[in-house]
C-alpha positions as CSV (number, residue, x, y, z in Angstrom):
1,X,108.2,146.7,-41.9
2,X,109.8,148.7,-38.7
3,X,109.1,148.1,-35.5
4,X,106.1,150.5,-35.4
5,X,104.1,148.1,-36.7
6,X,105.5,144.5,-35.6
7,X,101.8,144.1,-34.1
8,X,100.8,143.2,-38.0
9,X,103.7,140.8,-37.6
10,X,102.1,139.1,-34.7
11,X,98.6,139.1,-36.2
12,X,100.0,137.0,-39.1
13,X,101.9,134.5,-37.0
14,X,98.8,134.4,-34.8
15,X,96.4,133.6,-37.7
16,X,98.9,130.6,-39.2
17,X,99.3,129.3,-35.7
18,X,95.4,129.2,-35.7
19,X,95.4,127.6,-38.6
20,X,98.0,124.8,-38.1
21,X,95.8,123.9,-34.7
22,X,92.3,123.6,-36.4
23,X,93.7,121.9,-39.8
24,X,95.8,119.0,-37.8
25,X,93.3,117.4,-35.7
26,X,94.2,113.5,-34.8
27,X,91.0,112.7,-35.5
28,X,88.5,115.2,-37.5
29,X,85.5,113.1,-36.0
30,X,86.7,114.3,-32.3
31,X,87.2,117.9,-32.1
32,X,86.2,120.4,-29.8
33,X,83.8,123.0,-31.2
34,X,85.3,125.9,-31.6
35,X,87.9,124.0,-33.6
36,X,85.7,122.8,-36.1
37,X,83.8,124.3,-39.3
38,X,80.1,125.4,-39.1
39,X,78.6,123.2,-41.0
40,X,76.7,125.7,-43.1
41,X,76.1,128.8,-41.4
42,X,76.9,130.1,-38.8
43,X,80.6,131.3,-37.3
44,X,83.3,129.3,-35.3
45,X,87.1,130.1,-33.9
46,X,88.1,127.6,-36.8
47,X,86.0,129.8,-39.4
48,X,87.9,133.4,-38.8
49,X,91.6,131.7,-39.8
50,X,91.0,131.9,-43.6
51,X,89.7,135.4,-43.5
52,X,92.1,136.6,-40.9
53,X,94.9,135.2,-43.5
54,X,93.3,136.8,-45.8
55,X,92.8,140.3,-43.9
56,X,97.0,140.3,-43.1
57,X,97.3,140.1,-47.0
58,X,95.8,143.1,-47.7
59,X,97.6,144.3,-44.3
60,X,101.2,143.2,-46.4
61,X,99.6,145.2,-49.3
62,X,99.3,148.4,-48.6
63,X,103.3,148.3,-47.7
64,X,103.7,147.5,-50.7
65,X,101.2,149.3,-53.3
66,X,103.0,152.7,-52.8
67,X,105.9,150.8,-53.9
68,X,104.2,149.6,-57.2
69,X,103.1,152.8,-58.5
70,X,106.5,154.6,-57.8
71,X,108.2,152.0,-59.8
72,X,105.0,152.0,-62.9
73,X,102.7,149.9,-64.2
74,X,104.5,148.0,-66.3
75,X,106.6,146.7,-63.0
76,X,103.3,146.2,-60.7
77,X,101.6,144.1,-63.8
78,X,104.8,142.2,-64.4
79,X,104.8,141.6,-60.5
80,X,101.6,140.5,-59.3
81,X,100.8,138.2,-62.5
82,X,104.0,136.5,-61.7
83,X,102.9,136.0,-58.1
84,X,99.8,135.0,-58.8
85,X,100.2,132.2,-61.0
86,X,102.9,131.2,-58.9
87,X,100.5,130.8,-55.9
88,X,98.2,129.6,-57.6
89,X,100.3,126.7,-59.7
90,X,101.6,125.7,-55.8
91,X,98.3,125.5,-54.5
92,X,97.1,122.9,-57.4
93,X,100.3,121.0,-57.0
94,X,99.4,120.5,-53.2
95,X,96.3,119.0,-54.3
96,X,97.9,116.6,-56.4
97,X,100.4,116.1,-54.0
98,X,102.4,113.2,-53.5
99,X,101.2,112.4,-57.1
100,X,101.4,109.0,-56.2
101,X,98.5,106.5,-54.5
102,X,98.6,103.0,-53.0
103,X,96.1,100.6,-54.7
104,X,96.3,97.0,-54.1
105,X,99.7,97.6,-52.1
106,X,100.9,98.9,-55.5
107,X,102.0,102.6,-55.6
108,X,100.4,103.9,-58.8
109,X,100.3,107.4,-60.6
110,X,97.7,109.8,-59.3
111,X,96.0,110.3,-62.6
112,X,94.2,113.9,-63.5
113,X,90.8,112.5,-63.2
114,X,89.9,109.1,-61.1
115,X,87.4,106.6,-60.3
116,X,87.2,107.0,-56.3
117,X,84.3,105.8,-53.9
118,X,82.4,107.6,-51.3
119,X,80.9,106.3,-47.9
120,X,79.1,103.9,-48.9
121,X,81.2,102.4,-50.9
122,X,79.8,103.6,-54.4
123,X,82.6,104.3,-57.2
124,X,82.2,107.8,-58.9
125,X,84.0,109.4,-61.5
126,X,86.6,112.0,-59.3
127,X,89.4,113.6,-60.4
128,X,92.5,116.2,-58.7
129,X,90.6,119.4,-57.3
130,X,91.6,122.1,-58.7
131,X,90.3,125.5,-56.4
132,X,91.9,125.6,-52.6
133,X,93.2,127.9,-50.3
134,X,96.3,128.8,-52.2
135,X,94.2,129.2,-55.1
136,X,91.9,131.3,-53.6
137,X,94.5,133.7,-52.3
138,X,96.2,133.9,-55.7
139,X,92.9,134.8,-57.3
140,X,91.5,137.6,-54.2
141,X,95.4,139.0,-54.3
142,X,95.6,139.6,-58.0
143,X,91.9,141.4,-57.9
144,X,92.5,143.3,-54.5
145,X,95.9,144.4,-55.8
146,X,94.8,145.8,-59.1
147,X,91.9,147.7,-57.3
148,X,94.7,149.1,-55.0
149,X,96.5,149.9,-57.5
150,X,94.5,151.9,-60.0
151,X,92.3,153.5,-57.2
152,X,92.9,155.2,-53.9
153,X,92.4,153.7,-50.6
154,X,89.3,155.5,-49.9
155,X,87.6,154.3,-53.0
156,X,89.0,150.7,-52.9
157,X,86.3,151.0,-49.6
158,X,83.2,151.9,-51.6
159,X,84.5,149.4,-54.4
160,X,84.5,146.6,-51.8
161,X,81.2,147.8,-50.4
162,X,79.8,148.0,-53.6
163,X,81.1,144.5,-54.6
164,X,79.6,143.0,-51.7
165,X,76.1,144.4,-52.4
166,X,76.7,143.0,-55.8
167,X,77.9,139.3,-54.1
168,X,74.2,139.6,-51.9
169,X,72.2,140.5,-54.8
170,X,73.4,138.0,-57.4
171,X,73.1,134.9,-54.4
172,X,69.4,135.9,-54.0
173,X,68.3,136.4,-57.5
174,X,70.0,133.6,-59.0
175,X,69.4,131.3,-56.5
176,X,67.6,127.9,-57.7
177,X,65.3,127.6,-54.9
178,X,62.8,129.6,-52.7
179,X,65.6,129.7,-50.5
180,X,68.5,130.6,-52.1
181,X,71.4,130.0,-48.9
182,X,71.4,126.8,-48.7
183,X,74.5,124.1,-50.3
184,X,71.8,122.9,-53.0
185,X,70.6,126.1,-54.1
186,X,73.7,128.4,-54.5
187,X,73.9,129.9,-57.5
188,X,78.1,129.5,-58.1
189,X,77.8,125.6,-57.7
190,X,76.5,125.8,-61.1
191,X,79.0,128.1,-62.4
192,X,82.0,126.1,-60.9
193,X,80.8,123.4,-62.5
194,X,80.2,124.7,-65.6
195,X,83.9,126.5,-66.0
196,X,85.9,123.4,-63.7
197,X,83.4,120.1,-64.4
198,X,82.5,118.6,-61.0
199,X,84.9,116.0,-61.2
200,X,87.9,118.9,-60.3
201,X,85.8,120.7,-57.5
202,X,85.7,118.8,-53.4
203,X,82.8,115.8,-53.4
204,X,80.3,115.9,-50.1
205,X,79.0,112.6,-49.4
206,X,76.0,113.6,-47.2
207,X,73.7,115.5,-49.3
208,X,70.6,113.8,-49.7
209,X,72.6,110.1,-49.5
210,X,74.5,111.4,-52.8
211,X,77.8,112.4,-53.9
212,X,77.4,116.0,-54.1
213,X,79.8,118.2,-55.8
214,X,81.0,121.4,-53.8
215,X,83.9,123.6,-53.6
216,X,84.3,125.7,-50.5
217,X,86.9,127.9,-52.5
218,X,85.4,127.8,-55.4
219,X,85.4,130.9,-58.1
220,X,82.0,132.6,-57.0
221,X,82.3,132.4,-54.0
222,X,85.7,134.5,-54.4
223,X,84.0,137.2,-55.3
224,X,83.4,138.5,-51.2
225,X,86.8,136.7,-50.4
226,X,88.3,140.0,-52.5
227,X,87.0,142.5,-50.2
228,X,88.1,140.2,-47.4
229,X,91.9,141.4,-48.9
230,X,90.5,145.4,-49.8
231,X,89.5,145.9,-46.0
232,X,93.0,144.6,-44.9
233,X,94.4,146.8,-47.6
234,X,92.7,150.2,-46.4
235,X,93.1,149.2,-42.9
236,X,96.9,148.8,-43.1
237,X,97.0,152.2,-45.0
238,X,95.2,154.1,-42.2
239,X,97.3,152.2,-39.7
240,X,100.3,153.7,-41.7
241,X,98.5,156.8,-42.3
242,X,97.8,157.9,-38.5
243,X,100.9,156.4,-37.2
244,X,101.1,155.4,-33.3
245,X,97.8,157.8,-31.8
246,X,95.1,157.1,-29.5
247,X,93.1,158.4,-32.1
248,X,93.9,156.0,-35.1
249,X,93.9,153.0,-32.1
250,X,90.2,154.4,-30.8
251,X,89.0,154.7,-34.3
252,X,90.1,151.3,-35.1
253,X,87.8,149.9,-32.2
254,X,84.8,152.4,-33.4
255,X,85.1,150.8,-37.2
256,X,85.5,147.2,-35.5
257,X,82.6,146.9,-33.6
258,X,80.5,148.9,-36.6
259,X,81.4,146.2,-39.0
260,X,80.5,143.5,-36.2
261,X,76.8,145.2,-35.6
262,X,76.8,145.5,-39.6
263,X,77.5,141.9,-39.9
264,X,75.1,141.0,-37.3
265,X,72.2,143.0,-38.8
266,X,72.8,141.6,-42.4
267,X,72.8,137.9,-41.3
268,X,69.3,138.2,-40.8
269,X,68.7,138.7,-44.1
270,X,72.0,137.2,-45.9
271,X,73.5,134.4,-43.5
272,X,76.9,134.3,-42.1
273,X,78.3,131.6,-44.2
274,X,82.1,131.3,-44.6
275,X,80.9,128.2,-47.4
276,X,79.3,130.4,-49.4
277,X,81.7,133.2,-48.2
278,X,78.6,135.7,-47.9
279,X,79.0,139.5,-47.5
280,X,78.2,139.1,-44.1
281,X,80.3,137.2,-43.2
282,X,83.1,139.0,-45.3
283,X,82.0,141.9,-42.6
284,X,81.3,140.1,-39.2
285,X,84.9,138.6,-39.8
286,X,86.7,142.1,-41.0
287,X,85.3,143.5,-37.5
288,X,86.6,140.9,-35.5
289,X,90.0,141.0,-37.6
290,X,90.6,144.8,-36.6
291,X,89.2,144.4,-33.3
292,X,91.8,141.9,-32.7
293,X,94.8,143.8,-35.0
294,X,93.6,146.9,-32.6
295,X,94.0,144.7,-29.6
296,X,97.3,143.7,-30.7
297,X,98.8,147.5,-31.5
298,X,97.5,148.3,-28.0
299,X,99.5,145.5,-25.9
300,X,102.7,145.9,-28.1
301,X,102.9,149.4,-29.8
302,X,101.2,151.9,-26.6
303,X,102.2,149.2,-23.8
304,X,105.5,147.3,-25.2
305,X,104.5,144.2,-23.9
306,X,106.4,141.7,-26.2
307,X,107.0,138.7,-24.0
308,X,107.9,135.1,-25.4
309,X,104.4,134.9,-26.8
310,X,105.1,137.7,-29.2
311,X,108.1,136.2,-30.1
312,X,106.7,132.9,-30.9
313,X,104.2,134.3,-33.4
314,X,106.3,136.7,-34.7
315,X,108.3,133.3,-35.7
316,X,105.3,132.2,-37.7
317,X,105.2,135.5,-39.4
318,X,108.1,135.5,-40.6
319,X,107.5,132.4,-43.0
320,X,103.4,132.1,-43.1
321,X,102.5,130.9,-47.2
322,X,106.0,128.3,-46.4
323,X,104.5,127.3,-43.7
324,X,101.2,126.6,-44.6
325,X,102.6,124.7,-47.7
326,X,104.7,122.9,-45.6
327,X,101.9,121.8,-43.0
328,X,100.0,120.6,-46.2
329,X,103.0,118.9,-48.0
330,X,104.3,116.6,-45.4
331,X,101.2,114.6,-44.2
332,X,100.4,113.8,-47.7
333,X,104.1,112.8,-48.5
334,X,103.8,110.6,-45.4
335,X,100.9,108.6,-46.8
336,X,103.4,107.0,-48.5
337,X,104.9,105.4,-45.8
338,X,102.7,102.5,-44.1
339,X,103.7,101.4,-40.8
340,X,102.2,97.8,-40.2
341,X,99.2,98.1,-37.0
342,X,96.5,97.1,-36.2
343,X,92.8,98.5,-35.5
344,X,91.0,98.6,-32.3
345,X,89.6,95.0,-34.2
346,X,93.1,93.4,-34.0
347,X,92.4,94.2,-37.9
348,X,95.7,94.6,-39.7
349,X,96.0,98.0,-40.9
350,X,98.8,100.4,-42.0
351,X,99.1,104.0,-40.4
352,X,101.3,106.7,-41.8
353,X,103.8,108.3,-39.5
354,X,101.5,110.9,-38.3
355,X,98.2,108.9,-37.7
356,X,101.0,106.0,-36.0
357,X,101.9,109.5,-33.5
358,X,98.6,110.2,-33.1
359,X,97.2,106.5,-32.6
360,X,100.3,105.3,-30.1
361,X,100.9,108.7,-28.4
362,X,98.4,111.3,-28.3
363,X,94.5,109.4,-28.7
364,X,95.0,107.7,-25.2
365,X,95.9,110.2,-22.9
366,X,92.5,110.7,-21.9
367,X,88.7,109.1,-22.7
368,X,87.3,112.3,-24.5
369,X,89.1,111.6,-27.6
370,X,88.7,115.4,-28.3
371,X,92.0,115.9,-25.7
372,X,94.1,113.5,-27.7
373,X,93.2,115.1,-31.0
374,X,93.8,118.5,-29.7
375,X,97.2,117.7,-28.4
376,X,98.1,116.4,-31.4
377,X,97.2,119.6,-33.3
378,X,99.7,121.4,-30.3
379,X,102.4,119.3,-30.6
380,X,102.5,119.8,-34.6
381,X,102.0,123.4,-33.8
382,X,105.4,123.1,-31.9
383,X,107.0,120.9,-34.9
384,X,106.3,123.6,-37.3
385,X,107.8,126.7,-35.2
386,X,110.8,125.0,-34.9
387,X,111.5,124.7,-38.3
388,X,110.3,128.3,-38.6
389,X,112.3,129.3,-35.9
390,X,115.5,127.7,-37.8
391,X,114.6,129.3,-40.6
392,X,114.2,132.6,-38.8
393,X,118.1,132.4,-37.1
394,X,119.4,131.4,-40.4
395,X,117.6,134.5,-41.2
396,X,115.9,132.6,-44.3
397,X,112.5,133.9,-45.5
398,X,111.0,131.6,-48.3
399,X,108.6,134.5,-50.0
400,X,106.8,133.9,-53.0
């Protein structure tokens, strides 16, 4: 990508920054707000991350799509299969991830399915998940890129409009309830569990003082999670299209804050729900996305203000799906390790490395245990972009 558009660069080290910060709490019973998931409905800073990552996929795309069909069909299939399953077959092996478990101070296989207990105690039949983020990304990329492929960028549009009309109708006529939005009534819960079996999706303990089966990625849901990746696509192509004007900058802005009051209208009738991953949320979250892209192409592309902030995203950019993998790989490696301690009890207890950090130098330095957890969250933020920044002088880019 030139120079012209290293603001998409800085939106995609931006959003994995986000996302370190709001997925490595300390503690994820002390967190600020804003850094924490709506429980249902509704829209936190924490909620954008997955769609913004998302968004900056389809951005990546449409550099890419033109690409495709120059070099035939044959080559795109080949292509985007490969990556796909590839994603995909990382994403499940995170889950599994360190494949090993301590029981009874033993280190024992992580079997395919489990017996596991929930809050209470209670053991239920449980088993490796199977859907996640990786997953999820695998599955809207593969979709979103044959759409791009077969149709042009002005039709992908009305395909994504027309998918998410679909998305709206199919949650409120095949809902099992009067009301149709909430975690118990969603239609796709039922379909998950049909095509996965429950034991392979995420368990919530709190639903009605039950295990409850649930996956936040789960295949349904995907279905407005596409779109999130056909928006980014047409958006990058218009970026491309226009080149560096006021007028492509000013209509970005115009189609930004039109999705936002589109989002905001349809949430009265279809709830913003990242859990569900309605269709207005797909578009509340699209509007803030190029709002924030337009933001971005202002500062750096009409202003050239790239200061040591642009820098340090641009770092994360350069090495996001790594990155992420990385953040998710090592504090499940690290489980492994037990460091003798002891609770606030005088309990004996083992801590990994990380929660032995947290506990010992980060939880203390202040009575609102929401500081400690946040600077834990911005000193790992800091871990990571070194390694990305050693990566980036070495001039190594892990791509998948």
């Amino acid at each position: 990508m030139n120079n012209r558009f290293f603001s998409l660069d800085i939106f995609r080290g931006a959003t994995v920054a986000l996302m370190i910060l709001v997925n490595n709490p300390g503690n994820g019973n002390f967190v600020f707000i804003p850094l924490d998931h709506a429980e249902w409905q509704g829209c936190t800073l924490t909620d954008l991350v997955f769609p913004f990552f998302l968004f900056a996929v389809g951005n990546a795309m449409s550099f890419v799509v033109p690409k495709f069909k120059q070099l035939g069909q044959s080559y795109f299939l080949k292509k985007i299969v490969k990556r796909s399953i590839l994603i995909f077959t990382i994403g499940l092996l995170l889950n599994w991830c360190p494949f090993f478990i301590w029981d009874n101070n033993q280190l024992i296989f992580k079997q395919w399915t489990f017996i596991n207990k929930d809050a209470s105690g209670n053991l239920f039949e449980d088993g490796v998940r199977i859907l996640g983020v990786l997953q999820r990304i695998a599955i809207c990329y593969f979709f979103a890129a044959i759409i791009a492929f077969y149709f042009k960028p002005k039709i992908t549009l009305f395909i994504g409009s027309g998918i998410l009309l679909l998305y709206w109708l199919m949650c409120w006529s095949l809902g099992t309830t009067a009301n149709p939005y909430t975690i118990t009534s969603f239609f796709g819960n039922n379909i998950d569990i049909s095509i996965l079996s429950k034991n392979h999706l995420l368990h919530i303990d709190k639903v009605d003082g039950k295990v409850f089966h649930f996956d936040y990625e789960g295949l349904t849901s995907s279905i407005a999670a596409i779109v999130q990746v056909l928006f980014g696509y047409f958006i990058g192509y218009y970026i491309q299209k226009k080149g560096k004007t006021y007028e492509m900058l000013s209509n970005l802005f115009v189609a930004g804050v039109f999705s936002l009051l589109i989002g905001y209208w349809w949430d009265m009738v279809f709830p913003i729900s990242k859990k569900m991953w309605t269709s207005s949320y797909t578009v509340y979250t699209t509007g803030l996305a190029i709002i924030t892209i337009g933001v971005f192409i202002y500062l750096i592309e009409f202003k050239n203000i790239k200061g040591i902030w642009a820098r340090f995203f641009d770092v994360f950019g350069k090495n996001p799906l790594f990155i992420f993998v990385l953040s998710g790989f090592l504090p499940r490696v690290f489980r492994l390790i037990r460091i003798p301690d002891f609770d606030a009890t005088g309990k004996p207890i083992f801590l990994n490395p990380f929660s032995w950090f947290y506990e010992h130098a980060c939880k203390n330095v202040s009575s609102d245990l929401r500081i400690g957890s946040l600077l834990y969250a911005v000193i790992l933020i800091f871990f990571y972009w070194s390694i990305c920044y050693f990566l980036d002088k070495k001039k190594i880019y892990i791509k998948v």
